[in-house]
N, C-alpha and C positions, 0 to 999 in steps of 0.2 A: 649661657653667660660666658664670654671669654678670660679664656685663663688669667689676663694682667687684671682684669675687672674682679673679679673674684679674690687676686692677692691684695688690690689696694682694699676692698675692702673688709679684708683681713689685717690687715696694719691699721684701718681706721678704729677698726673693733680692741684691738690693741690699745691705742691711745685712750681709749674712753675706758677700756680698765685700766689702767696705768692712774689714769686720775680716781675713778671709786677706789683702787685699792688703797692707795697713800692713804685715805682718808679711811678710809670703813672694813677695807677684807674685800674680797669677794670677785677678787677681780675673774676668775677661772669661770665664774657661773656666765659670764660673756665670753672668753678667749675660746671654752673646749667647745661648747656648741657651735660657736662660728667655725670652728676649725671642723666639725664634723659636719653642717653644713656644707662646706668650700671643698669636702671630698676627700681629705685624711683620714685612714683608714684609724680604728680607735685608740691604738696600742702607740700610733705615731703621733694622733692628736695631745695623748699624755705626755708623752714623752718634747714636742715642740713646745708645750705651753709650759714645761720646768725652764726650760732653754728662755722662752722668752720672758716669765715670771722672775728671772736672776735680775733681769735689766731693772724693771721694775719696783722690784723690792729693794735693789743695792739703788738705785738713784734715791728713792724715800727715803732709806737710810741715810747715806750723805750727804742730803737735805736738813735732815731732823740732827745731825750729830752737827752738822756747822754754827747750829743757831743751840747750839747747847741744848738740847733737847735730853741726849745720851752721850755715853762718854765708850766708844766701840772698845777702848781699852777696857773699859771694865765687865764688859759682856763676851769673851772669848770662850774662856770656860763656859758660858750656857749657850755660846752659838756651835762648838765645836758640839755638845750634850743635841743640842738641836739636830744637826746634820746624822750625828750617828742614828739618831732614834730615826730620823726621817730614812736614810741608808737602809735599815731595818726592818721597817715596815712597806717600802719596796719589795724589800726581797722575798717578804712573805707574801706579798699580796697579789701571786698567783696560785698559793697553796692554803689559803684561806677563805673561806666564804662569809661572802660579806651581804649576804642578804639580811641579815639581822641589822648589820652597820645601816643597808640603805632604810630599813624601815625607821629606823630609832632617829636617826639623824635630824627630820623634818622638826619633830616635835621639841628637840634639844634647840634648833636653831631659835625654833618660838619660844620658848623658857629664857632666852639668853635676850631674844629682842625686846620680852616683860618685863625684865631685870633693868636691863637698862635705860626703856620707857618710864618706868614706874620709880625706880629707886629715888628716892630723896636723895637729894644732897650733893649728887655725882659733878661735878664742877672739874676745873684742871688744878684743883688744891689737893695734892697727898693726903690720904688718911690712914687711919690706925691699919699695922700691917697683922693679917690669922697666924702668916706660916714664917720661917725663918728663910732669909736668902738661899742659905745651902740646901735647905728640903725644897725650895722652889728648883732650883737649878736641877738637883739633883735626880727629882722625883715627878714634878709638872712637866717638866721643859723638854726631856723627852720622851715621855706618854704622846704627848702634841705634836710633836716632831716624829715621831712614829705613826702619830693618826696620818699625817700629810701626805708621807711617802706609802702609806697602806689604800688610802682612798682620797682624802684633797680637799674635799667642798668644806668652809667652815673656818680653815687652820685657823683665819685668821682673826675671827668673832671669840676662838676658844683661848687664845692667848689673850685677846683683849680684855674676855670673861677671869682668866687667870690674876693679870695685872690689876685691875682693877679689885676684884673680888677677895685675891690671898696677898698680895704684896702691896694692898692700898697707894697704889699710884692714881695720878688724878688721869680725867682721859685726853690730853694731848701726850703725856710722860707716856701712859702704856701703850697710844699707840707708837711712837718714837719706836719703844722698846719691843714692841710686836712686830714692826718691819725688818730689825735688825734679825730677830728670832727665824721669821717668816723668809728673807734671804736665806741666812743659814739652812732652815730645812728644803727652801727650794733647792740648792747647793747638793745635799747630801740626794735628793731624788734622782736630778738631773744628772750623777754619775753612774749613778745603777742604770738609768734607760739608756746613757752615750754608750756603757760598756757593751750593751747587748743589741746598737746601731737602729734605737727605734728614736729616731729625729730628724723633721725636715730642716736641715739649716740653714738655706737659702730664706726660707718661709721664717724663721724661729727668730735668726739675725734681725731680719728685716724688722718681724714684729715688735722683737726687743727694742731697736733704738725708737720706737711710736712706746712702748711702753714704759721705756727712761724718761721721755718730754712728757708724757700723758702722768708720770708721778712727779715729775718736778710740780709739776703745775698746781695739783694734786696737793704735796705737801704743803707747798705755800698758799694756799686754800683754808688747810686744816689748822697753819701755823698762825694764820691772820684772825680766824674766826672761831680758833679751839673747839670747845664738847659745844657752842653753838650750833655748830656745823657736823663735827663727827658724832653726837649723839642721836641725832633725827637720820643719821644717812646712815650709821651702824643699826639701827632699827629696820630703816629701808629693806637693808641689801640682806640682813637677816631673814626676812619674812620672805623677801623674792627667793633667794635660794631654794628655803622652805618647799613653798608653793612649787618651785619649778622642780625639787625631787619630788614633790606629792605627783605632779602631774605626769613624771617620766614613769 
């Protein structure tokens, strides 16, 4: 297969996460296999799909923060708590074994896509909040943000699961507020892998800008047709994730 054939269609595979993520998480369970596919080597496939995951998450972001969705002013403190936990859990996650993480994972991701198949009531209307703002920020926000930059697959169903579940937002608000979170810890990973030169940038650029349009798109999807839409595809991309760590 020639090498420009093989890059478009690594920016195609881009665009098409750019749109599932805005809406649901998950976009990495398409970006890292395609990139290991297309013949990056493992350490650089992680490290290109943080690079191209920024474009992604930051255009969902200032998709969702224009139509009032979030207010980024009042999420700095939990995106800075995001990046540092993500920062973090990088830098352990060559001195850590993580075969426990990969086994648990599958089964977490299906407790999460039950939860939010099954649950009553789940609409885009706020409900009663468990935990207080400060122990969410304080305490959630970068456990999550550390899961990200330790291992990756998920971040974005765990925040969803977070928002909805402790701080009762409806699910168009938690996802808003999970892309903002979700940039952030891409942010804090994607410094730890530039610093140690494991990134294609020709290939990460490129995927990024298919990744911006693929979440524009994306958002205004999720923004038009709310938990109609994000709730059947957050279930989706749950289970495939799943499936696809059972299977690897």
């Amino acid at each position: 297969m020639p090498l420009d054939l093989v890059f478009l269609l690594l920016v195609g595979a881009a665009f098409l996460a750019g749109f599932i993520d805005a809406i649901a998480g998950g976009g990495g369970m398409i970006t890292v296999p395609a990139l290991l596919l297309g013949g990056v080597d493992p350490l650089t496939a992680l490290g290109t799909n943080k690079l191209q995951s920024l474009f992604g998450s930051g255009s969902a972001t200032i998709a969702y923060a224009r139509k009032g969705h979030m207010r980024i002013t009042d999420m700095w403190g939990a995106g800075l708590l995001s990046a540092g936990g993500s920062a973090c859990g990088a830098l352990l996650a060559a001195s850590l074994p993580l075969d426990f993480l990969r086994t648990l994972l599958p089964f977490l991701l299906i407790a999460i896509a039950i939860y939010f198949a099954l649950k009553p009531g789940l609409s885009d209307v706020d409900r009663e909040r468990r935990i207080s703002p400060k122990r969410f920020a304080l305490v959630v926000v970068p456990l999550i943000g550390a899961y990200d930059g330790l291992f990756g697959p998920g971040t974005g169903s765990f925040f969803m699961l977070a928002f909805v579940g402790l701080a009762g937002y409806g699910v168009l608000k938690a996802t808003a507020h999970t892309k903002f979170l979700n940039f952030a810890s891409n942010l804090g990973g994607f410094l730890i892998f530039a610093s140690v030169g494991t990134i294609h940038w020709k290939l990460g650029l490129a995927m990024g800008v298919a990744q911006f349009l693929g979440a524009r798109l994306g958002a205004a999807s999720a923004m038009r047709f709310g938990s109609r839409l994000i709730r059947p595809l957050l279930v989706t991309v749950c289970i495939a994730l799943a499936l696809r760590l059972l299977w690897s």
